[in-house]
C-alpha positions in Angstrom: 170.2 1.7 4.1 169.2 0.5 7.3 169.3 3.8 9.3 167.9 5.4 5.8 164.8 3.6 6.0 164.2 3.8 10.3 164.5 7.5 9.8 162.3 7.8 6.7 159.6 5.2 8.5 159.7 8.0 11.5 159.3 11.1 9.5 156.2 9.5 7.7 155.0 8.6 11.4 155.6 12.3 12.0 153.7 13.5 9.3 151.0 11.2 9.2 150.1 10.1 13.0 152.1 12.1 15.2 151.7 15.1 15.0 147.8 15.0 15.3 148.4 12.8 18.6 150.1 16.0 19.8 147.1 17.9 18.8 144.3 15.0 20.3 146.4 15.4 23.6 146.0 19.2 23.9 142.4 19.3 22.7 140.0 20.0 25.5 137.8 17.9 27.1 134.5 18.2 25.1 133.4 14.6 24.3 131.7 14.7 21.8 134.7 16.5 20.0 137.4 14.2 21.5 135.4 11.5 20.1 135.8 12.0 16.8 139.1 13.2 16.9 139.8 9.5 18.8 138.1 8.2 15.5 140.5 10.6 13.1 143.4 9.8 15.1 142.9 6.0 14.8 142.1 5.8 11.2 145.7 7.3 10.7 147.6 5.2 12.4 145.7 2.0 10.5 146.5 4.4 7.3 150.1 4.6 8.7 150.7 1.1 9.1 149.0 0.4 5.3 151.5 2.9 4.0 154.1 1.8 5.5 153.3 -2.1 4.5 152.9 -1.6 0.5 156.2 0.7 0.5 158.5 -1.9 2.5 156.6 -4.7 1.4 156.0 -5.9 4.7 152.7 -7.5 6.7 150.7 -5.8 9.2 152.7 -6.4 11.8 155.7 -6.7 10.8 154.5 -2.9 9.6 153.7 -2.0 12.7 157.1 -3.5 14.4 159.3 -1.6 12.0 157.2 1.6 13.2 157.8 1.2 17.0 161.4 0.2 16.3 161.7 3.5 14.0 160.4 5.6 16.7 162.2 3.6 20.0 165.5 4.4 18.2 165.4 7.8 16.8 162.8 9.2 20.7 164.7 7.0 22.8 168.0 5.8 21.7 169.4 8.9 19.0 173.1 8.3 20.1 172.7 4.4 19.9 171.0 4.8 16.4 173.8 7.3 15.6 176.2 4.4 15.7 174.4 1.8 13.5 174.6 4.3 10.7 178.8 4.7 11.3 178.5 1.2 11.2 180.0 0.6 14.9 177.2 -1.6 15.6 174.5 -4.1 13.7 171.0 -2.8 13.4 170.4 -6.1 15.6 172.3 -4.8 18.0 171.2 -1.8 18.4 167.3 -3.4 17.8 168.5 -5.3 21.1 170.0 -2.5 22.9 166.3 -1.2 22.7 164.7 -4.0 24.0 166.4 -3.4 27.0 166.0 -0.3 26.8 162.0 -0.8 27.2 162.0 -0.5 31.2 163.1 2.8 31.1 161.9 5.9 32.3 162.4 9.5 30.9 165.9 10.7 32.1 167.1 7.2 32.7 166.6 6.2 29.1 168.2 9.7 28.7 171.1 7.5 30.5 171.2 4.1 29.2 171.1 6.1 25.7 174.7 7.7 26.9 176.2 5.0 29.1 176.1 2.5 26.3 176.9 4.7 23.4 180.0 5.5 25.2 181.2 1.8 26.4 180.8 1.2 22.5 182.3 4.1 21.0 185.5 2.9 23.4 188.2 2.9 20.6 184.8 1.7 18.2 185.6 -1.6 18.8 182.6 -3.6 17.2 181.1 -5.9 19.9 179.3 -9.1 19.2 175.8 -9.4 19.9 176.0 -11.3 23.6 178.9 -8.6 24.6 176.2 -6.0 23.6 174.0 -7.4 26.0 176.2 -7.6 28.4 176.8 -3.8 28.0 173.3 -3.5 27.8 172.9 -5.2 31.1 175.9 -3.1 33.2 174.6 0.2 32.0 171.0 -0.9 33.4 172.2 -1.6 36.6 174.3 1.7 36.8 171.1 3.2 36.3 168.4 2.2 38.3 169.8 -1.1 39.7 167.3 -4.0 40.1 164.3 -2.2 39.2 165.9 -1.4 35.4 166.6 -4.9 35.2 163.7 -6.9 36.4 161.1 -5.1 34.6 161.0 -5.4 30.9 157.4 -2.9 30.5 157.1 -1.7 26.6 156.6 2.3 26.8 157.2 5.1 24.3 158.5 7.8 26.2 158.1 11.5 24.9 161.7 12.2 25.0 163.3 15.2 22.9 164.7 14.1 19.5 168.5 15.5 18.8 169.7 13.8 16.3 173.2 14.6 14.8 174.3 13.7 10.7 174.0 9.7 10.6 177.0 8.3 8.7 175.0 6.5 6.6 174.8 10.5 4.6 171.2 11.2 5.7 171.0 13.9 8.1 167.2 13.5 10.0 164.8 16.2 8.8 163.6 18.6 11.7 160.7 19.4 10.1 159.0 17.8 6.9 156.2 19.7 4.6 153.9 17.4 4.0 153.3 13.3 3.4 154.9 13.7 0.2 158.0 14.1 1.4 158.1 11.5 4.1 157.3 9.2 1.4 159.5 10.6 -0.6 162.3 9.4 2.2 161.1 5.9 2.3 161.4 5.5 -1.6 164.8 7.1 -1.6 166.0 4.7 1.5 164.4 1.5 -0.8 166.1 2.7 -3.8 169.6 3.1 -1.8 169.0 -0.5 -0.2 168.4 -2.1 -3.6 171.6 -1.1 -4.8 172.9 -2.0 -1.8 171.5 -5.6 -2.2 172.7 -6.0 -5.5 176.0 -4.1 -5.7 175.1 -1.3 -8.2 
């Protein structure tokens, strides 16, 4: 349910504020234009967070938290989200394993995404959440050494989404029609997790 709802919150982020970031970025540079677009392009991500408030029942921000960890996992850690859904790791753990993951740059997030995947897929031993950590930690320093460690800077970098089937049964659309169906998504992942929660 879990990796249901993280991929249905993304897809409506998609649909909704994404995609018209893409377009804001590429506009050119006539002021007056990129001004209101600025405007358009804020209004949805407020519209973004409302939707995605009423439909998990959340507040603001922890609305806008489940957004950033939707997209940090499926941008910046797909193989590490991969594994929550074959239920190798907790959705904690991999929540952590981003965390970490937040000093990264481009290819070496590319990295950490691979090195730590790996150590965990290692016979898919489930590891507790301090040895996670500790995985966390090694792969960092393999990577960039002190500098991946002693920074901790929060960015969203634009990295290539390749997402494979998740084992939870929802394979990640590549490309959805319109905001119906990323809603649609979110009310089939609460559905799914309310059985979940109550054994049906």
């Amino acid at each position: 349910a879990y990796c249901r709802t993280m991929t249905a919150v993304y897809a409506l982020h998609r649909v909704m504020y994404a995609d018209d970031e893409a377009e804001y970025l590429a506009r050119p540079g006539v002021f007056a234009e990129a001004l209101e677009a600025r405007r358009s392009l804020t209004a949805a991500g407020v519209a973004l967070e409302a939707q995605v408030s009423t439909l998990l029942r959340l507040g603001s921000t922890a609305a806008r938290i489940a957004i950033e960890t939707a997209i940090g996992l499926v941008e910046r850690l797909p193989k590490v989200f991969a594994l929550i859904g074959e239920n190798v790791i907790s959705p904690k753990a991999g929540e952590a394993a981003l965390h970490r993951s937040r000093a990264l740059d481009g290819e070496q997030v590319r990295r950490f995404d691979e090195l730590l995947a790996d150590r965990l897929t290692m016979d898919y031993e489930v590891l507790s959440l301090p040895a996670l950590r500790e995985a966390a930690e090694t792969a960092l320093v393999a990577i960039d050494g002190a500098d991946a460690v002693g920074g901790d800077r929060p960015s969203h970098v634009g990295v290539e989404v390749c997402l494979r089937h998740l084992g939870d049964g929802l394979d990640v659309p590549g490309v959805l029609g319109d905001e119906g169906d990323a809603l649609g998504l979110v009310a089939d992942a609460l559905q799914v997790g309310h059985h979940a929660h109550h054994g049906q």
